[in-house]
C-alpha positions in Angstrom: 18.7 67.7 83.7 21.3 69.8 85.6 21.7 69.4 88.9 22.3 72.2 91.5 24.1 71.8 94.5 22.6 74.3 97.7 25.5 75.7 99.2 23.1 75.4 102.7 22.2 72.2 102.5 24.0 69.9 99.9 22.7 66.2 101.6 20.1 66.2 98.6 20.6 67.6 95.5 17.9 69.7 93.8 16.9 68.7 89.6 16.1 71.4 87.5 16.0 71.7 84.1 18.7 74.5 82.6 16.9 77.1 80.7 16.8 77.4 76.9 19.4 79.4 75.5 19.1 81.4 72.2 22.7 81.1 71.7 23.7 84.9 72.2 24.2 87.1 74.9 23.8 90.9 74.8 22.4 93.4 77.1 23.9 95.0 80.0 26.2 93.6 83.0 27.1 95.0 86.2 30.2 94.2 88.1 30.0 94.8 91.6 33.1 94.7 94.2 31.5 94.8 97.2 34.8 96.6 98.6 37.3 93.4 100.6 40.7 93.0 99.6 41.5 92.0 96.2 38.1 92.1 94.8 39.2 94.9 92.7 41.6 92.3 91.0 39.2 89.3 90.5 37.1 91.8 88.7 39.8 93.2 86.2 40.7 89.8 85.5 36.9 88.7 85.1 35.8 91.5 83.3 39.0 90.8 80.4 37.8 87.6 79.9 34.6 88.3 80.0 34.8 90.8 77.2 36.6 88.8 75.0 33.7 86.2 74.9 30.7 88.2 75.0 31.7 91.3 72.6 27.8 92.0 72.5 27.8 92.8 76.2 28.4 96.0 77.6 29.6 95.5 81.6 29.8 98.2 83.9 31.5 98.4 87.3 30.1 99.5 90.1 31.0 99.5 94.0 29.8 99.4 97.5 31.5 102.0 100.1 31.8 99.0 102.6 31.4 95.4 102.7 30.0 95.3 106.1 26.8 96.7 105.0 24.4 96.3 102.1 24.5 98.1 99.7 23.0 101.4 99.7 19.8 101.6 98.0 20.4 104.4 95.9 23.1 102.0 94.2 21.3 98.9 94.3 18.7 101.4 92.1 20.5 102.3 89.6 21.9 98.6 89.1 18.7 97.3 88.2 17.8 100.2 86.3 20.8 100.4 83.9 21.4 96.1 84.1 20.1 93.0 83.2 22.2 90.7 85.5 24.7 91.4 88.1 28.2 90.0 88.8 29.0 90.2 92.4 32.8 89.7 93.3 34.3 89.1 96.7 37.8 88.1 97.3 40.6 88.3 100.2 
């Protein structure tokens, strides 16, 4: 039993049980930088690591125009179409 901590409201703790794992990981990853300072370099340095543990996974970066807004839906599209998860990195 893993236990999660909410980042909204951490005075009681939720259980869940992790899901089973099958022990590989393949598929397709996007990285997003959602465009504030430095971003850029936490997802070079996440994406090196990242390939050298998961050499099944093909990751793919991806950016919003501005961190103040969402982003647009045109890319938030064509994440989910071409990904199975999605790596979100913000930094300053």
């Amino acid at each position: 039993m893993a236990v999660i901590l909410d980042p909204t409201d951490e005075r009681v703790p939720l259980e869940r049980q992790l899901t089973p794992r099958t022990g590989e990981i393949t598929g397709n990853v996007a990285l997003l930088d959602i465009s504030k300072p430095r971003g850029n370099v936490l997802i070079d340095q996440l994406e090196s690591r990242l390939k050298e543990r998961l050499p099944k996974v093909t990751f793919t970066r991806y950016a919003k125009p501005t961190f103040t807004k969402p982003a647009p839906a045109d890319l938030r599209k064509e994440i989910r179409q071409n990904n199975g998860f999605v790596i979100e990195a913000l930094a300053d």
